[in-house]
C-alpha atoms as a printed R data frame, in Angstrom:
    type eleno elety resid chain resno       x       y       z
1   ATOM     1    CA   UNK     A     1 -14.605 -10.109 -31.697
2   ATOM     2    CA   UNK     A     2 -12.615  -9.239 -28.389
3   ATOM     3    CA   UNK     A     3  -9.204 -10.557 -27.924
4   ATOM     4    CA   UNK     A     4  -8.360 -12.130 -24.650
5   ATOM     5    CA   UNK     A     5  -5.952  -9.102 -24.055
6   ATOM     6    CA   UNK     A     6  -8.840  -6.958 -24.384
7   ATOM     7    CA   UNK     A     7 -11.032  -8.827 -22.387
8   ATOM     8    CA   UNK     A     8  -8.103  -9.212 -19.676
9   ATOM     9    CA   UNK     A     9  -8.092  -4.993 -20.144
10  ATOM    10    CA   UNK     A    10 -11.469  -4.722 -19.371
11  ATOM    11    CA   UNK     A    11 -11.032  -6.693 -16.059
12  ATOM    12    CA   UNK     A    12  -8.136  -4.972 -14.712
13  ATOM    13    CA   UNK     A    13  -9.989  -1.246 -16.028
14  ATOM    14    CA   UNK     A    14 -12.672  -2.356 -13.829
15  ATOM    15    CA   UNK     A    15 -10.905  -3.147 -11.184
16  ATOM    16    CA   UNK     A    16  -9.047   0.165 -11.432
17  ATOM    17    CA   UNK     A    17 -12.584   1.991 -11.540
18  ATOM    18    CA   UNK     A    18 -13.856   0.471  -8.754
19  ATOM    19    CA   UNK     A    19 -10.918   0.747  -6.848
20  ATOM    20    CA   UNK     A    20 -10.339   4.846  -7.415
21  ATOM    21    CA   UNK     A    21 -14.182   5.818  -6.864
22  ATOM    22    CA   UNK     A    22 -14.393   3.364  -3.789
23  ATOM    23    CA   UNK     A    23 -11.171   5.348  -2.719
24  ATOM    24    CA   UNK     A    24 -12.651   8.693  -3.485
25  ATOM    25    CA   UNK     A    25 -15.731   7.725  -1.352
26  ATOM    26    CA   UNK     A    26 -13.814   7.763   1.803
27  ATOM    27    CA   UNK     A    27 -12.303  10.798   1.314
28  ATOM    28    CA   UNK     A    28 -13.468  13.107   4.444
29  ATOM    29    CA   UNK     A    29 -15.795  15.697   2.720
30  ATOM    30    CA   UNK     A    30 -13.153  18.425   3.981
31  ATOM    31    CA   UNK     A    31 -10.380  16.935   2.581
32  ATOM    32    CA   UNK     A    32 -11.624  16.979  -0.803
33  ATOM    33    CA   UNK     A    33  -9.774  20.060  -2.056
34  ATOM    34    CA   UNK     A    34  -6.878  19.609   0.763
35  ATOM    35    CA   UNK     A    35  -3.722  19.329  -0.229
36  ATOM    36    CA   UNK     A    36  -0.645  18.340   1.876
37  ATOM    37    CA   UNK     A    37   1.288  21.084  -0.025
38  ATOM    38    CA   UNK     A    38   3.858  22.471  -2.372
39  ATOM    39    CA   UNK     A    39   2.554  21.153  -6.064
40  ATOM    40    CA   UNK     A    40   0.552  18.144  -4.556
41  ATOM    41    CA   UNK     A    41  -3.076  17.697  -5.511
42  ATOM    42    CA   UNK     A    42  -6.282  17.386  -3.721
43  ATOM    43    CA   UNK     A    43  -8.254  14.393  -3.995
44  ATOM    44    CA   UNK     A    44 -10.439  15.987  -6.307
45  ATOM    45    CA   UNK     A    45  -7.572  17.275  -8.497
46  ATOM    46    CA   UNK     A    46  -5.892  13.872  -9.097
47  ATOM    47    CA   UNK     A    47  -9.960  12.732  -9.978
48  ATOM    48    CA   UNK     A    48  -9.884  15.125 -12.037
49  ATOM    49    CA   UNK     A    49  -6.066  14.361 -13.755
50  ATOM    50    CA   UNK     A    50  -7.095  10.577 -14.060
51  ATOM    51    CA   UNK     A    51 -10.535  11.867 -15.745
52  ATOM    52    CA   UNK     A    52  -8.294  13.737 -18.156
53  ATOM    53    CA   UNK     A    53  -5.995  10.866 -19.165
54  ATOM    54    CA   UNK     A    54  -8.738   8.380 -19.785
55  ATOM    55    CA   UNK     A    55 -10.499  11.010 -21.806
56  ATOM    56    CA   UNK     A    56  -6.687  11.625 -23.632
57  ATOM    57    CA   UNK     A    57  -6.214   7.846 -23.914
58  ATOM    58    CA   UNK     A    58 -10.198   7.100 -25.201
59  ATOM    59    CA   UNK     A    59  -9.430   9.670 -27.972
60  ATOM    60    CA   UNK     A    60  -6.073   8.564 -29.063
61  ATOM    61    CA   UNK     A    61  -7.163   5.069 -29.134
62  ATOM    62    CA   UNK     A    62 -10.487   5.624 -31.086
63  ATOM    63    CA   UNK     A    63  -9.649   8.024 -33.560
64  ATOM    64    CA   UNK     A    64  -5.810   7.150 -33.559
65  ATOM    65    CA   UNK     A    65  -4.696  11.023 -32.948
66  ATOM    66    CA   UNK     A    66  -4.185  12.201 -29.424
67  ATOM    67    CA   UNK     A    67  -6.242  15.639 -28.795
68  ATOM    68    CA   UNK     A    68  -4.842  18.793 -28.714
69  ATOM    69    CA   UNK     A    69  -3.302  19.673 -25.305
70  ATOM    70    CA   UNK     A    70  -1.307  22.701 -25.577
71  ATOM    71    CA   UNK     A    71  -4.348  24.741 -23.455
72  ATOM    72    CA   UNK     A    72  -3.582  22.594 -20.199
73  ATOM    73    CA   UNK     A    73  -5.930  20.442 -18.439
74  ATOM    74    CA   UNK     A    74  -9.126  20.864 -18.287
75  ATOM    75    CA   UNK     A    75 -10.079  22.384 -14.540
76  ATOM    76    CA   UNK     A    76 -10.660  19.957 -11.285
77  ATOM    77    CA   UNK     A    77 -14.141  18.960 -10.599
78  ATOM    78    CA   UNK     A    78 -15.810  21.026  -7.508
79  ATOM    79    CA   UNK     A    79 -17.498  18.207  -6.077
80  ATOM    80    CA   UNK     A    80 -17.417  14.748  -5.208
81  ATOM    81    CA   UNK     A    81 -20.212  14.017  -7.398
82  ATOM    82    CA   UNK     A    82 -18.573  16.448 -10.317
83  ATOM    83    CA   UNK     A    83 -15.542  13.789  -9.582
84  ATOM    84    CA   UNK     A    84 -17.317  10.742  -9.648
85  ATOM    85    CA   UNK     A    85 -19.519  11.601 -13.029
86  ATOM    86    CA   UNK     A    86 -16.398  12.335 -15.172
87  ATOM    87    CA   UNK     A    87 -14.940   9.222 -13.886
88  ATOM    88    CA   UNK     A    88 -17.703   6.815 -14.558
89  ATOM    89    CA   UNK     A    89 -17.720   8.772 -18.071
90  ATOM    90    CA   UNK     A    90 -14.125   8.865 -18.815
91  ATOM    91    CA   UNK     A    91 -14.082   4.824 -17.632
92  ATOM    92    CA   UNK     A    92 -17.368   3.854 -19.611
93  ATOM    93    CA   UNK     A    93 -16.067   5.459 -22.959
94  ATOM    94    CA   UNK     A    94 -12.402   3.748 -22.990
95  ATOM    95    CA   UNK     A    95 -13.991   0.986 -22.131
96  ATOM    96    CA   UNK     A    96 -16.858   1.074 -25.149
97  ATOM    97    CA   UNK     A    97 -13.731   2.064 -27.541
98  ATOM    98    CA   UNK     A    98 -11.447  -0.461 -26.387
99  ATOM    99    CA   UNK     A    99 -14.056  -3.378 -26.221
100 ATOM   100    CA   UNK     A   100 -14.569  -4.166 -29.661
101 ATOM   101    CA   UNK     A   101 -10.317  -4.132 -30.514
102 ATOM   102    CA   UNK     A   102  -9.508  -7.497 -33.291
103 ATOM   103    CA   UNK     A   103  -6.119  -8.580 -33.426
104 ATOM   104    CA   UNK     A   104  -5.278  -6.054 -36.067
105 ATOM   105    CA   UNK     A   105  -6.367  -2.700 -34.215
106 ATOM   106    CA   UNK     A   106  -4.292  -4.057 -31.270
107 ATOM   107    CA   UNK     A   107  -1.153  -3.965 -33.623
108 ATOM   108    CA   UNK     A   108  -1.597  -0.306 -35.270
109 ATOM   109    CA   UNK     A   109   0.413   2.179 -33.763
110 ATOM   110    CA   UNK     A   110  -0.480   6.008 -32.026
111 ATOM   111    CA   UNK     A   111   2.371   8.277 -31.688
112 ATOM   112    CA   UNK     A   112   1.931  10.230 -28.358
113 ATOM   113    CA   UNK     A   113   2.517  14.182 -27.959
114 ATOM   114    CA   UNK     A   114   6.052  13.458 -26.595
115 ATOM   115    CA   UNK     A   115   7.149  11.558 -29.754
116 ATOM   116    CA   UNK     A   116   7.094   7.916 -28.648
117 ATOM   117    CA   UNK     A   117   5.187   5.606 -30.699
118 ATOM   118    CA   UNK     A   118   3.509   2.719 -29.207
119 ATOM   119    CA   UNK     A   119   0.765   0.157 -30.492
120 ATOM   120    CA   UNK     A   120  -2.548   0.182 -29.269
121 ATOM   121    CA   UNK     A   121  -1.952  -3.372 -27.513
122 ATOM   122    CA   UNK     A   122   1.422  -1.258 -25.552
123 ATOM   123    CA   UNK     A   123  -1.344   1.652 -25.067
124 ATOM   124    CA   UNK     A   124  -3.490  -1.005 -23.189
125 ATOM   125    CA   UNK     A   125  -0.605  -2.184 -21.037
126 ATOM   126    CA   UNK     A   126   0.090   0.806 -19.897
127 ATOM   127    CA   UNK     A   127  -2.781   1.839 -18.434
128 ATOM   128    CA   UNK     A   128  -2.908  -1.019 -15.453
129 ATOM   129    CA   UNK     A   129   0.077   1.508 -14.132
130 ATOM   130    CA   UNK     A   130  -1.292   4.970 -15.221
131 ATOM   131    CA   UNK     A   131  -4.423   4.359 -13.141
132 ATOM   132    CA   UNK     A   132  -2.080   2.280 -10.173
133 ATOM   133    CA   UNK     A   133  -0.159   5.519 -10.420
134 ATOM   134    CA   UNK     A   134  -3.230   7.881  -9.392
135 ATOM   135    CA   UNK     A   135  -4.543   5.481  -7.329
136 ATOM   136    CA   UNK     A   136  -1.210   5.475  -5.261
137 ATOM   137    CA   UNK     A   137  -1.558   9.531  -5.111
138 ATOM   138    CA   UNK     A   138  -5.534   9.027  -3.756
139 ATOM   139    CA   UNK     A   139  -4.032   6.593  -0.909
140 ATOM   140    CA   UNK     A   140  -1.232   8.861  -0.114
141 ATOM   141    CA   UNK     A   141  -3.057  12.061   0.577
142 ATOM   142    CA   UNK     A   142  -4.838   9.748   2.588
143 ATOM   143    CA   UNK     A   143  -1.802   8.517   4.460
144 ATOM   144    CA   UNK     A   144  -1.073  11.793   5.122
145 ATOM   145    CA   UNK     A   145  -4.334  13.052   6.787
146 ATOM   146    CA   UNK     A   146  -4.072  10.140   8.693
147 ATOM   147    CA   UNK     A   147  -6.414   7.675   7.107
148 ATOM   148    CA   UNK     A   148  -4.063   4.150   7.108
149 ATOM   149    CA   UNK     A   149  -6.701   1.944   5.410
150 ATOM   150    CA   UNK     A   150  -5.649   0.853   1.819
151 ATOM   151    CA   UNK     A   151  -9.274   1.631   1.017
152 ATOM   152    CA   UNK     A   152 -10.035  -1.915  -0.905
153 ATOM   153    CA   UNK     A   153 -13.507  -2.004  -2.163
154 ATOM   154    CA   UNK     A   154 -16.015  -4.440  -0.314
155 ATOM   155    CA   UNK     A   155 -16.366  -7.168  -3.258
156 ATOM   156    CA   UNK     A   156 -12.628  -7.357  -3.841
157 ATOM   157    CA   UNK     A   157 -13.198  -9.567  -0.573
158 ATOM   158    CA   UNK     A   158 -16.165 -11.866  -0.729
159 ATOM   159    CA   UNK     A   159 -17.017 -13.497   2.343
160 ATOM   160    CA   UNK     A   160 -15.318 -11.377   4.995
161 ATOM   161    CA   UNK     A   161 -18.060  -9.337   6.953
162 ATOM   162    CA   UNK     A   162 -18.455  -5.875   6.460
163 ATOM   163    CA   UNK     A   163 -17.005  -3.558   9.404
């Protein structure tokens, strides 16, 4: 049976979903692979860095071993769409690990590449800030192009008309 931190998890990993891909929507179709310079990413390549840490963080938390990373991350998607499907991927399958965490998975403990040990229920609380943390890349590439709108999805505001 779910926890209420796990169900709490689930609500604020939705949000973050919804958030990103509404985000990644409004992204100009040539500004997809722009970047504002130096070592910054495109839109696409921080959908594609996020995609990679969800798929790191599903299989650390489901089989209680990080993966393998020494080969680098896996290559940005091409497209929007590319984007978008390893998203709603990456997002469904933490999601379908996390969702059926007791009280006693929350409290085992995963040792990450860099040596610090956490348990899962840290690993969860983490993640409202990993995802903030590419969403705040998304909006600044934004900013930076010129686009000023914070980009909140529709239904985050029920009963304001649409624009």
């Amino acid at each position: 049976m779910a926890t209420q931190q796990v169900d709490d998890f689930l609500s604020g990993l939705e949000l973050g979903r919804e958030r990103f891909l509404y985000g990644l929507e409004q992204v100009p179709d040539d500004r997809l692979e722009w970047t504002p310079g130096g070592s910054a990413k495109s839109p696409l390549a921080i959908a594609g860095k996020l995609a990679g840490f969800l798929g790191f963080l599903t299989h650390g938390l489901g089989t209680g071993a990080f993966p393998d990373r020494s080969g680098g991350m896996p290559p940005a998607p091409d497209t929007r769409e590319a984007a978008r499907q390893a998203l709603e991927e990456r997002f469904t399958g933490l999601r379908d690990v996390v969702a059926n965490f007791t009280e006693e998975d929350l409290r085992k403990t995963l040792a990450a590449p860099w040596g610090k040990v956490m348990t899962k229920s840290q690993w969860l609380g983490s993640v409202a800030s990993i995802v903030g943390y590419f969403q705040g890349q998304l909006n600044y590439a934004q900013l930076v192009y010129g686009d000023e709108n914070p980009n909140i999805p529709p239904s985050w505001m029920p009963g304001k008309p649409a624009e």
